[in-house]
C-alpha positions as CSV (number, residue, x, y, z in Angstrom):
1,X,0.0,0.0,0.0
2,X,2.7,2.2,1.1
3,X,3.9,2.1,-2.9
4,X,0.9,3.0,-4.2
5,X,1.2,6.2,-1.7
6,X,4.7,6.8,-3.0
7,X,3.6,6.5,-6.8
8,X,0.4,8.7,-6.3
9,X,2.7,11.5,-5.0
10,X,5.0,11.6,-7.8
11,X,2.2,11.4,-9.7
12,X,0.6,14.8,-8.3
13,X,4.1,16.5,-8.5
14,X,3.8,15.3,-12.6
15,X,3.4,18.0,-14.6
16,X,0.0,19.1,-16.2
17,X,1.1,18.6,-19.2
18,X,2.7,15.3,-19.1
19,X,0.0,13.8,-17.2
20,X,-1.9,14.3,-20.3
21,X,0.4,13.1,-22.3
22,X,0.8,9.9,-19.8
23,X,-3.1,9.1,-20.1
24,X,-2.6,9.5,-23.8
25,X,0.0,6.9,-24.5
26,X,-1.9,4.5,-21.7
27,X,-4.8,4.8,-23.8
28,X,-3.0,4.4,-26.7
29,X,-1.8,1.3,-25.7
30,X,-5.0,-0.1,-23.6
31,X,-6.6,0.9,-27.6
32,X,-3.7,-1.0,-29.2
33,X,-3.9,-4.3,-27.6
34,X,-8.0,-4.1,-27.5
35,X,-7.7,-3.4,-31.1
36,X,-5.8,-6.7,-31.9
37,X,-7.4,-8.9,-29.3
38,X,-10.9,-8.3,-30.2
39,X,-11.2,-6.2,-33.3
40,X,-8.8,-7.8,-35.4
41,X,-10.0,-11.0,-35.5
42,X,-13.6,-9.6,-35.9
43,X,-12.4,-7.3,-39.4
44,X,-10.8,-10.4,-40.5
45,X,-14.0,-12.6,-39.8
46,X,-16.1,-9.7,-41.2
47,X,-13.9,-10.4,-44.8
48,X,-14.3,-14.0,-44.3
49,X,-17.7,-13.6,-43.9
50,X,-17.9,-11.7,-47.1
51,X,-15.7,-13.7,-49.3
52,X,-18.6,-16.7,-48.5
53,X,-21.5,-14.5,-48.8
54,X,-20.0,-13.6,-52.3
55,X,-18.8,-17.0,-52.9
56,X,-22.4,-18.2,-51.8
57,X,-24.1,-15.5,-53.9
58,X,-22.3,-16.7,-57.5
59,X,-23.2,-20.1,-56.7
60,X,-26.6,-19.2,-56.1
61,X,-26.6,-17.2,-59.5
62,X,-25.0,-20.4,-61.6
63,X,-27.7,-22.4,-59.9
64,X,-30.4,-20.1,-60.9
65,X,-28.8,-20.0,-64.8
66,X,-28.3,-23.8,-64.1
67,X,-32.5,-24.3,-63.4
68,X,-33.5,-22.4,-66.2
69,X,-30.9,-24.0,-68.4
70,X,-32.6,-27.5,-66.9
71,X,-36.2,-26.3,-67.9
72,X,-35.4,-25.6,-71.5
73,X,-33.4,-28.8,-71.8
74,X,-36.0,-30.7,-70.3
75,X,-38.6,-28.9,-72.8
76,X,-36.2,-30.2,-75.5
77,X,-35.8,-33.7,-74.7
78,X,-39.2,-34.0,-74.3
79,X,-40.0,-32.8,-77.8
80,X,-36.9,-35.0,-78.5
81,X,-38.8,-38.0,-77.0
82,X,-42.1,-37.4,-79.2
83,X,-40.1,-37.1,-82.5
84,X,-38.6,-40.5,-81.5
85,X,-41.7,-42.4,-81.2
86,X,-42.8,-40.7,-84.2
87,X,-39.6,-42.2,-86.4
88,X,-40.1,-45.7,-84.1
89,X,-43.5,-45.6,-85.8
90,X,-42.5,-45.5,-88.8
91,X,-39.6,-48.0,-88.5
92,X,-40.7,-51.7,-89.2
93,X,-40.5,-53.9,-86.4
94,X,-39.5,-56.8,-88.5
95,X,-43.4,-58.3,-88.6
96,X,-44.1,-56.6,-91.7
97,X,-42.1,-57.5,-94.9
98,X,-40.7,-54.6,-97.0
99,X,-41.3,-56.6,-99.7
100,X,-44.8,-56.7,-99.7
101,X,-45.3,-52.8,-98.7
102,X,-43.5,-52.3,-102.0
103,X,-45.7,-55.5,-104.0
104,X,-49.2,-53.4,-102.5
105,X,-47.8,-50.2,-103.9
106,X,-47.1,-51.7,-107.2
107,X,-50.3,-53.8,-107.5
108,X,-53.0,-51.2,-106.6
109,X,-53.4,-50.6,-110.4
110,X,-50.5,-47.7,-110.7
111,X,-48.9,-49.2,-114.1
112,X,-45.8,-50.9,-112.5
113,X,-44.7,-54.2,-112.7
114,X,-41.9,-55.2,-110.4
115,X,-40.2,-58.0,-112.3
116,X,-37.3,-58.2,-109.5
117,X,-37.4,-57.8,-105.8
118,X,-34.5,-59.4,-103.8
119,X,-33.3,-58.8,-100.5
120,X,-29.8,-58.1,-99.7
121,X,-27.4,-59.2,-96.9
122,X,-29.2,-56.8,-93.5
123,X,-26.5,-54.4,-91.8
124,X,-26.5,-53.7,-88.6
125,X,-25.6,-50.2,-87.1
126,X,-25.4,-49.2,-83.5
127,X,-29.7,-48.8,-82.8
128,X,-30.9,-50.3,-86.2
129,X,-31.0,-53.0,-88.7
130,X,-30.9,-51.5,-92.7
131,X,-32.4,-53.9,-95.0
132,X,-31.5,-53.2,-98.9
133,X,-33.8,-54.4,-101.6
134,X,-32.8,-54.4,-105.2
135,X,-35.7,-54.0,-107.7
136,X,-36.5,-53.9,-111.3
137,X,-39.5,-52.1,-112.4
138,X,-41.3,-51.6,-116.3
139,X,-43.7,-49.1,-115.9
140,X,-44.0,-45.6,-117.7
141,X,-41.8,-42.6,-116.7
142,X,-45.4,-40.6,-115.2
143,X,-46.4,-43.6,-113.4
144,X,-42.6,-44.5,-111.8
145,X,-42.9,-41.1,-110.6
146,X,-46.3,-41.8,-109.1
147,X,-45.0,-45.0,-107.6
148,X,-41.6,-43.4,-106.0
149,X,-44.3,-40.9,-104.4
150,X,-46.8,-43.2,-102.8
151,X,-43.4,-45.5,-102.0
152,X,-42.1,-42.3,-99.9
153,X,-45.8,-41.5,-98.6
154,X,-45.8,-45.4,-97.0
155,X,-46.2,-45.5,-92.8
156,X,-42.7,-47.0,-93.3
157,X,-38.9,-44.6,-93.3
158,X,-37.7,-46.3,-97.1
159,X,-34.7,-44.4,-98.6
160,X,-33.8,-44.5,-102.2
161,X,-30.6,-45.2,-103.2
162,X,-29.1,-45.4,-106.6
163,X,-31.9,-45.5,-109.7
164,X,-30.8,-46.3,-113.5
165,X,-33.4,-45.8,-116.1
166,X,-33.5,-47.1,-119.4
167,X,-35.6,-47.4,-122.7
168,X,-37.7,-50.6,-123.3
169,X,-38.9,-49.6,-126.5
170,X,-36.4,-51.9,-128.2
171,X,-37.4,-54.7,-126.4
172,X,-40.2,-57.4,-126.7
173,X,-41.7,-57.6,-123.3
174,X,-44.8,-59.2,-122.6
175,X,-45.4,-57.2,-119.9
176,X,-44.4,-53.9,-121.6
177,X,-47.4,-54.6,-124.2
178,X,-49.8,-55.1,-121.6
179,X,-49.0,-52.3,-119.4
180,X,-47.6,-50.0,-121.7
181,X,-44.5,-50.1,-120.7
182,X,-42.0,-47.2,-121.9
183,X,-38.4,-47.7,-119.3
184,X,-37.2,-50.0,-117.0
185,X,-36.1,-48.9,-113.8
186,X,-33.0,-50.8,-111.6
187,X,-33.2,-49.1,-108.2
188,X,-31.8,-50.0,-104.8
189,X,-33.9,-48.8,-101.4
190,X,-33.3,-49.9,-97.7
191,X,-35.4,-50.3,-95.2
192,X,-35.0,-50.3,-91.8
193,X,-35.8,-51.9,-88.5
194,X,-35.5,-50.4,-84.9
195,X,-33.2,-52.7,-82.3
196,X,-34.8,-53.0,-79.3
């Protein structure tokens, strides 16, 4: 006790001015370590803070972009989906013959004669089966075209490949005379069939 009596009465023989100056620098220094004791760590948790709430905030935007992004694809493959079972519709599934789709064409009174149908070695590709044909025709240029219409109009996907025409008039044809025949058309097609 008797030293805090001895420090109190230098301190009242202190100066005014350095007693100011004393209180100053103490609270300068009680400031100081206050300042990195509490405040310090609370700026630098404030920035961490902010750095996730920024970081938080993008990924909350990408999400957002993300979703919307989702809806339109999903819009897509659904449209996707339909045109899909529209081409699986019109894909045989191997009951039907090609053969025959192409023999009703022909027979329905159109002014062909298919005088050679024969089916070719299938390939296979990665979701289908192509089947070619290889056909002769005699029929009259008008009514080939009619044919090659109502062939590409069939509930059936048929693709044309290569087509040669040529002139029957030369020839002696028993069919030509009956169905006034003018050309004969070689023609390869392929038909397909859907793997399941």
């Amino acid at each position: 006790m008797e030293r805090f009596l001895e420090v109190y009465e230098q301190w009242l023989d202190v100066p005014r001015w350095q007693k100011w100056l004393i209180i100053i620098l103490l609270g300068l220094i009680l400031f100081g370590i206050n300042y990195f004791i509490n405040i310090r760590p609370l700026q630098e948790e404030l920035q961490t803070k902010k750095k996730q709430l920024e970081s938080l905030t993008l990924e909350v935007n990408r999400l957002k972009v993300v979703e919307k992004r989702k809806a339109e694809i999903l819009k897509q493959i659904r449209e996707l989906k339909e045109k899909i079972r529209e081409v699986e519709n019109k894909l045989p599934t191997g009951r039907e013959e090609v053969s025959k789709i192409i023999k009703s064409i022909s027979d329905a009174g159109s002014g062909v004669v298919v005088t050679e149908l024969r089916r070719k070695t299938p390939e296979s590709k990665r979701y289908f089966t192509a089947y070619p044909y290889s056909l002769t025709l005699l029929t009259g240029y008008p009514q080939f075209l009619q044919w090659c219409e109502r062939l590409s109009k069939a509930e059936r996907i048929i693709n044309f490949g290569p087509i040669s025409i040529s002139s029957v008039y030369d020839r002696k044809i028993e069919e030509c005379k009956e169905n006034k025949c003018s050309i004969s058309v070689h023609m390869e097609i392929e038909a397909f069939t859907l793997k399941r």
